[in-house]
N, C-alpha and C positions, 0 to 999 in steps of 0.2 A: 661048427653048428650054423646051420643059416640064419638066417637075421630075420625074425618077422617083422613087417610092417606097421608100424604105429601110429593110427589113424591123429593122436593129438598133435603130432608132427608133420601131417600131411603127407608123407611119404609113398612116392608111387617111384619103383626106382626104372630108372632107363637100361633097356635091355638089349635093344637093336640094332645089331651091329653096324649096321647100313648107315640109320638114323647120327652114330656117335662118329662114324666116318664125315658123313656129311655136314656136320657141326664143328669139328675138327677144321674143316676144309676151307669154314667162313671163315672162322677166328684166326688161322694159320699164327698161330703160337711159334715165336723163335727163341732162339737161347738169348739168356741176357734180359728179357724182357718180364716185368714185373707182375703177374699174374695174380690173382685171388679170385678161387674158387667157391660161392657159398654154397652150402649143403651139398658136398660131394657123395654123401648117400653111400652105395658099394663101390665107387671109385670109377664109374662108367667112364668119364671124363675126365677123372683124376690122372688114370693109367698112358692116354694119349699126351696129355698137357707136360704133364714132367717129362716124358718121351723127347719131345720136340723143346720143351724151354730149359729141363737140369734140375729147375726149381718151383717150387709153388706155393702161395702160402691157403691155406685151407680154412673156412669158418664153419663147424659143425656144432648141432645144440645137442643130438643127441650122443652123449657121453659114449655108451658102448662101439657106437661105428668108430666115433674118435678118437678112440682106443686100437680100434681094429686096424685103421686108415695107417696109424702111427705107426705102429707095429709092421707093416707090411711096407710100407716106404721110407721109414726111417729120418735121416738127417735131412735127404731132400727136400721135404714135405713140412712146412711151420703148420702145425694145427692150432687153430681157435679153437679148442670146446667154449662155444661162448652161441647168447641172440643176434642174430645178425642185427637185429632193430635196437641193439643196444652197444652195437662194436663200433670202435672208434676209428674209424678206416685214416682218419690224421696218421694212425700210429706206423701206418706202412709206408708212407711215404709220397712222392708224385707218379704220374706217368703209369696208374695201376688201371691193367686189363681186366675187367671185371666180369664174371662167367658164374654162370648156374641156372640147374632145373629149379624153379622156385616153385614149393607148395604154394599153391591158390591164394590160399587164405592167408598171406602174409603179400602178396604179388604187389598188389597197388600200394599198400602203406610202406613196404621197402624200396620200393619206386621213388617214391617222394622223399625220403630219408636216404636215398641216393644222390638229391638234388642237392644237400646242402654239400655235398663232397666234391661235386662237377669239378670244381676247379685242382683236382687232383688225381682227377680221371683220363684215360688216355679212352679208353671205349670202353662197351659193357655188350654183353651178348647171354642176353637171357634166354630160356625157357618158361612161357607162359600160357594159360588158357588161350586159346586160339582168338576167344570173342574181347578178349582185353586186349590182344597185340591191334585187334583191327578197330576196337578204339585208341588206340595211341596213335595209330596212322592217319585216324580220317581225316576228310579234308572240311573244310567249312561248306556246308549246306550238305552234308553226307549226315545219313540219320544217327549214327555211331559217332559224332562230334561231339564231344562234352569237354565238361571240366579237366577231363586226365587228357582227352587231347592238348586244348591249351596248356596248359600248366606244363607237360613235360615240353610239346612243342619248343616252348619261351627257350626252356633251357638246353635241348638237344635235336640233332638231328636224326632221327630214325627209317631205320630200314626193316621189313620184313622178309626175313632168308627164306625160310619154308616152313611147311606145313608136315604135323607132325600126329601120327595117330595115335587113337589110344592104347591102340595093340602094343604100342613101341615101349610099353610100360608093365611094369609089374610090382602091385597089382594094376588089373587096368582100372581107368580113371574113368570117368562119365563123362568127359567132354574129351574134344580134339584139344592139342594141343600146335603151337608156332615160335619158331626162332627168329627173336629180333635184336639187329645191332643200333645200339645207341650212339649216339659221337656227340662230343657238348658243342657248341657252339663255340667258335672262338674268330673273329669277336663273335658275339650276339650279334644281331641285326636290330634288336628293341631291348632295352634296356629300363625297367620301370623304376620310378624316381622310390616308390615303396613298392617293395614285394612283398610283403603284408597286404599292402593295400590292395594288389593287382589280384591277389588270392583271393580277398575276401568279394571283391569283384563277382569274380569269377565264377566264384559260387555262388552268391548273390542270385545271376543271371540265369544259371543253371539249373537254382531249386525249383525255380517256373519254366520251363523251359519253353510249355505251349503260351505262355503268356508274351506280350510285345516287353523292350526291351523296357518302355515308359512305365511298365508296370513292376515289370520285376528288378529293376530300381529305382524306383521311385526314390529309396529313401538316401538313394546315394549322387542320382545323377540328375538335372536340372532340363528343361527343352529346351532352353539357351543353348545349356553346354553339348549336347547330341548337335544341334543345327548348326552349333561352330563345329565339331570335329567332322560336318559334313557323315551322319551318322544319321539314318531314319529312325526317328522312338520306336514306329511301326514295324521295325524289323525285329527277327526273334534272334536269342541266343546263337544258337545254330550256326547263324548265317554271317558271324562275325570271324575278321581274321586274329591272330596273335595280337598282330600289331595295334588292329583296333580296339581290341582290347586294353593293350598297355596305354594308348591314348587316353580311353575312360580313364583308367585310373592313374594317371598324371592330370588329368582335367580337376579331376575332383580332388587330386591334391594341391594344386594349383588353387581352386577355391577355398579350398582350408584357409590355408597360408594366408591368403591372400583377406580372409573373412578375421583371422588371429589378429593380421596386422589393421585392421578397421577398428576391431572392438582395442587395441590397444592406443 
């Protein structure tokens, strides 16, 4: 029986042969190597990947395909029926090649709930809205710069593979869609003394974003401490790099510190 689509799952499944070749082609999956595929859907990807790796371990929420998936691959295939935004990817081990079409609406909060993992990542090669992969890439003073570009920036190196239609879907979707590979950093190049802190930064900066940087932190950052990190107040979010960023928020915890150790 074919599987209908179930909009609370976001489910738009990949159909195009072309498209699964060409995706195939980035990742170049080999035997041996540690794979996890989330939301393998009908198996678009599923079928190529164990082809070429033997093995694969799979994370699916919805139960019925999970069933399906099993059933048709068998011992190869470990299935997660389980949320991806609640799996504990500790439990697989290091060195894991991370792949999936991600439903939208789960795209950026699994992004970031992928950062806390980085250190046990070998690569990741998603499918996302097209207008999310070209803010993960932008550059500083590109108008698609925000928050999600720094933030993943910090922690990975990304690439965008290609450009991918809506046709290539069933059902089809409302937006384009693009394939992008992640790589962590290793080392980092910036390294923030609080990642807490560099977040809240970040955002901070970001919730104003047409505002100078003297405004939309005001409550965080000092005109002292911009004219020491050689930072104009007058400049906007935007126009800031990773790295200047990780400075702010090393400055102002450098002030903490340093404000604790006064009052005591």
């Amino acid at each position: 029986m074919k599987h209908q689509a179930r909009k609370r799952f976001g489910q738009n499944f990949l159909i195009d042969e072309a498209v699964i070749a060409s995706i195939i082609a980035a990742i170049r999956p080999a035997a041996g190597e540690h794979l996890v595929e989330i939301g393998p859907g009908l198996g678009a990807l599923t079928r190529p990947l164990l082809a070429a790796a033997g093995t694969l371990h799979a994370i699916e929420i919805d139960r019925d395909l999970a069933q399906s998936l099993q059933r048709d691959y068998g011992a190869h295939l470990t299935l997660h029926a389980a949320d991806v935004l609640q799996f504990d990817f500790a439990t697989l081990g290091n060195g894991l090649r991370v792949i999936g079409n991600l439903p939208y609406y789960i795209s950026t909060p699994l992004l970031f709930y992928l950062v806390d993992y980085a250190d046990r990542i070998r690569d990741i090669h998603v499918m996302l809205q097209k207008e999310v992969v070209e803010r993960m890439v932008a550059a500083p003073g590109d108008s698609n710069y925000g928050r999600l570009s720094v933030m993943l920036q910090y922690r990975f190196e990304m690439e965008k593979l290609l450009d991918v239609p809506a046709t290539a879907f069933e059902p089809v979707p409302k937006v384009d869609s693009a394939v992008i590979r992640l790589t962590p950093l290793r080392p980092r190049p910036y390294v923030a003394r609080d990642e807490a802190q560099l977040a809240r930064v970040v955002t901070a900066a970001f919730s104003q974003r047409r505002k100078t940087l003297r405004n939309s932190l005001r409550k965080y950052i000092t005109e002292p401490d911009f004219n020491a990190l050689n930072i104009a107040p007058t400049a906007r979010a935007q126009e800031l790099s990773v790295g200047q960023f990780v400075a702010l928020a090393d400055c102002l915890g450098s002030s903490a510190q340093t404000t604790d150790g006064a009052a005591g």
